[in-house]
Phi, psi and omega in degrees: 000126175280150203301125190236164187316148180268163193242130190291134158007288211262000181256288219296320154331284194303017208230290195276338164305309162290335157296330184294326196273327191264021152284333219253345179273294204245082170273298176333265186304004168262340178261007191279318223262006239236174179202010172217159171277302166332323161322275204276003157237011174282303201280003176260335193268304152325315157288014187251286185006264178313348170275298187275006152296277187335286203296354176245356172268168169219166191288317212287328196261014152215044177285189184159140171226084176224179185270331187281007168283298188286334168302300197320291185275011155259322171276338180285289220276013189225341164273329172290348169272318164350280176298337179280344167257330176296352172288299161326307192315132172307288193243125170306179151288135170320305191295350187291345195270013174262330190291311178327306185272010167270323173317307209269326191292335187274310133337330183252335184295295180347292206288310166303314154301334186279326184278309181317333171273345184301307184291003198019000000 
């Protein structure tokens, strides 16, 4: 993998903003898309997630410089495009309703590498 800019306070942040904005946008259509009541609380229960991972971070609460802080916040960004194509999808994928809550679990991974390194 080639070596990339380490990503700052406010790119870590702008990671959970966006998981948090595309939960919380396409809530409709993801509950649209659902075929169970286990479905629609799966797709209700991310979004409480994904809310309060945002609202409760702050920029200041993910500085941090390790490479597993840059896995952490490269796989939350690559799940988060997953799931945004699994949206794009003409007929969603049987797996979208794992990738949606893999976005958000992948997100709280950031936030959990960021603290471990804090904790040293």
């Amino acid at each position: 993998m080639p070596p990339t800019t380490p990503s700052t306070p406010n790119d870590r942040l702008a990671v959970l903003q966006s998981n948090y904005n595309q939960a919380h946008d396409s809530e409709p259509s993801d509950l649209a898309a659902t075929k169970s009541v286990q479905e629609v609380a799966a797709v209700q229960l991310n979004l409480a997630q994904a809310r309060a991972l945002f609202f409760n971070t702050v920029a200041a609460d993910l500085e941090g410089d390790d490479q597993s802080i840059e896995d952490a916040c490269s796989a939350a960004k690559t799940a988060q495009q997953k799931i945004a194509d699994d949206r794009d999808a003409v007929q969603r994928p049987i797996a979208w309703l794992n990738d949606l809550t893999g976005a958000t679990s992948a997100a709280q991974n950031l936030v959990v590498a960021i603290q471990n390194v804090k904790s040293g």
